[in-house]
N, C-alpha and C positions, 0 to 999 in steps of 0.2 A: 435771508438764506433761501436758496433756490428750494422747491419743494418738489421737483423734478425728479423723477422716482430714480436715476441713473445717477444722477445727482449725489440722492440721500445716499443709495449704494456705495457710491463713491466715497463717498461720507464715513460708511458702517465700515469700509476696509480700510480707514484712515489714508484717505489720499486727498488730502483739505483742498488741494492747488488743486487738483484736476476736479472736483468737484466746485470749485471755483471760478472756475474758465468753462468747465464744460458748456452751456450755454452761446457763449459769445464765440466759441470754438466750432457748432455746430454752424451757427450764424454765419460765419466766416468760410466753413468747409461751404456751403451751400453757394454762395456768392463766386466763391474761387471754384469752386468746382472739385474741390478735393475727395481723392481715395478713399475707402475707410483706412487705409494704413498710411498717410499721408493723418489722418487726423487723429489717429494713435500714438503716432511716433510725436509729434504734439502734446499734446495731452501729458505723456511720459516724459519728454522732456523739461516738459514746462514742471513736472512733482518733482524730476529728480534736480533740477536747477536751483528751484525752492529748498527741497531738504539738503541741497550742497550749503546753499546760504545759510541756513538756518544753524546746521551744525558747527561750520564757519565762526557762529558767531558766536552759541554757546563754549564754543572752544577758548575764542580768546578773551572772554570773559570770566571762567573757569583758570584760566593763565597764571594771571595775577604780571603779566607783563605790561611791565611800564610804560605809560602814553608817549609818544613822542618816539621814540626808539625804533625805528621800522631803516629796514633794505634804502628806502627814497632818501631820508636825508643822514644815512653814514656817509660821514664823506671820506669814501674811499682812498682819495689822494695822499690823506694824510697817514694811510695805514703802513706800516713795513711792506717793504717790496716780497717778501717773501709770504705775508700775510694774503698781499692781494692776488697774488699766484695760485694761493690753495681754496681761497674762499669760494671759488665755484665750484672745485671738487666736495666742500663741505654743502652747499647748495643744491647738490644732487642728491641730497638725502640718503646715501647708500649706507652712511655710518651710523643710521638708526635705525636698519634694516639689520645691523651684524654687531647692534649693540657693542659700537665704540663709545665712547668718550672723548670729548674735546676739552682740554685744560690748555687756560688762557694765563702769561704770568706777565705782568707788569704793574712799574710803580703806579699808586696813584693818577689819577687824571689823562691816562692812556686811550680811554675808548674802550675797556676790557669788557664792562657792563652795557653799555651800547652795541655794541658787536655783537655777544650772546645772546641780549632782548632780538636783534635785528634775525640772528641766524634762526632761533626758537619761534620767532612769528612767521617766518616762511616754510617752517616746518608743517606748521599748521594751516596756511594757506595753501601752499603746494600739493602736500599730502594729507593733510588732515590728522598728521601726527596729534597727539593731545599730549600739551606740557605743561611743565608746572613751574613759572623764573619766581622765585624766593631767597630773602636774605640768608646766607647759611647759620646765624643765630637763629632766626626766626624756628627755622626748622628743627635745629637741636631741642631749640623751647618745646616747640611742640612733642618732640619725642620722647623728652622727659616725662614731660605732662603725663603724656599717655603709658609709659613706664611704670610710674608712680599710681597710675588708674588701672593699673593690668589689664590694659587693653595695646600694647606696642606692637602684636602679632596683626591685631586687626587694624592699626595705623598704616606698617609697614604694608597690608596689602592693600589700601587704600593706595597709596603710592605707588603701588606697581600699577597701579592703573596709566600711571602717565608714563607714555616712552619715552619721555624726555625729562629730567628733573635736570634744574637749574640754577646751581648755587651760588650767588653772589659774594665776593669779600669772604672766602673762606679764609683765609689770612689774617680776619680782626676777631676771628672767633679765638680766644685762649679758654676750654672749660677746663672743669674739675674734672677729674677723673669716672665721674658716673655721668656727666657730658660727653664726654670725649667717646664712651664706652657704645652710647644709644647711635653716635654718628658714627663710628664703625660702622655697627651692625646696618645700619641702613646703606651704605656705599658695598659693602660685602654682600648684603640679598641682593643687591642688582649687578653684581660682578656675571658679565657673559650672558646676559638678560635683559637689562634696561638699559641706557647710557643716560649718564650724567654729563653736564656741562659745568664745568668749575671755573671761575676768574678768583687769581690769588695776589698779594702783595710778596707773598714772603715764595722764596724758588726753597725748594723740596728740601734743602739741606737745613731750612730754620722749621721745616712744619715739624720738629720736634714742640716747638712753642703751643703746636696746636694738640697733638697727642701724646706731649708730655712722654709717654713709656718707649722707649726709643723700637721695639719689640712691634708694637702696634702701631708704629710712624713707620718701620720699612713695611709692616704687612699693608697698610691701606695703601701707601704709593705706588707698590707691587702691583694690586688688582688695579688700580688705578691710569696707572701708565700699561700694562699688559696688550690691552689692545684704546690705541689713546694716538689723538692727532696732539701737538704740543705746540703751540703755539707762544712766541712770546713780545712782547708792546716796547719794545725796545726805545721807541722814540721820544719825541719833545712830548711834552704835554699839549696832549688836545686842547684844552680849558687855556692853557698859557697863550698856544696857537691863536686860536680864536678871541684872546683878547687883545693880542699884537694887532690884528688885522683890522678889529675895532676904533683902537688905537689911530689905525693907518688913513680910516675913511673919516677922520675927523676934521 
């Protein structure tokens, strides 16, 4: 560690990169013949480059989005024509600026949870949105938990921390009634505030299966679809796709 009094300073106001490089930066200003503001703007760019990466990374570590599932290998091709029309509208991140929601519905093996990981990671890269992709059991489990802990106030604003929540398979979840009650409440505190991302099996007229009280199945679809891109996987199976082709190179 440099003991360089401009250095340590650097150091004391938490700017680690630029106190890092300051040295070899001086070096270099001197050889090049550089400004003081040619080696400021340096210096500054090289901290704020680092703490982009840095945050970058704490982000999609904090995610919980699934390895493999990124923008690179969606393959596109096989998406509905009217999917890949919108997807760069959704890529410009404005529907997390105005707190929409994106509900994805198709059978099984469509792409629905690849799509979401994909769109949710460039959220975070592009803008540094901070998300959370989670199975929507997982999440119910959780909110119960915390329910039953009398602490669901202080869960639910843990969650508002992320502008994106991300529910997987909302359509395999069937709870009991004080299930179904805790996942309300959490889709209703981010109604016109947060946006959610849902992939579902079942289309809107079986999510009674999910909320049971027909009462609290049109109130969440309501806030839900209100302001809501709707997207649906109408195609062949992905998985089937890709094992035809398999098949084909043999």
């Amino acid at each position: 560690m440099s003991t360089d009094p401009l250095a340590l300073m650097f150091r004391s106001f938490r700017l680690p990169t630029m106190a890092s490089v300051w040295e070899e930066c001086v070096e270099r200003a001197e050889k090049e013949n550089w400004g003081y503001r040619r080696l400021l703007q340096y210096l500054c760019e090289s901290e704020m480059q680092d703490r982009r990466e840095r945050k970058m990374s704490r982000l999609i570590k904090s995610s919980g989005l699934p390895d493999g599932k990124t923008l690179g290998n969606l393959e596109e091709k096989l998406l509905p024509v009217k999917i890949r029309r919108l997807l760069p509208g959704l890529l410009d991140g404005g529907f997390v600026e105005r707190a929409e929601n994106v509900l994805v519905f198709g059978l099984p093996g469509r792409g629905k949870s690849h799509f979401l990981a994909a769109v949710g990671r460039e959220m975070i890269l592009r803008y540094g949105h901070s998300v959370l992709y989670t199975p929507t059991f997982k999440l119910v489990q959780q909110l119960l938990a915390a329910k039953k802990e009398l602490r669901l106030e202080s869960e639910l604003k843990r969650l508002d921390r992320y502008m994106i929540v991300i529910l997987d398979d909302i359509g395999y979840v069937q709870q009991d009634r004080e299930e179904m009650e805790v996942l309300f409440t959490f889709l209703a505190e981010r109604y016109e505030r947060r946006s959610v991302m849902i992939s579902s099996n079942l289309v809107f007229s079986k999510w009674d299966q999910i909320f049971k009280d027909p009462m609290t199945t049109m109130a969440a679809i309501d806030r839900l679809v209100h302001h809501a891109t709707i997207l649906e996987f109408n195609g062949d199976s992905v998985r089937a796709q890709r094992a035809k082709e398999k098949d084909g190179e043999k």
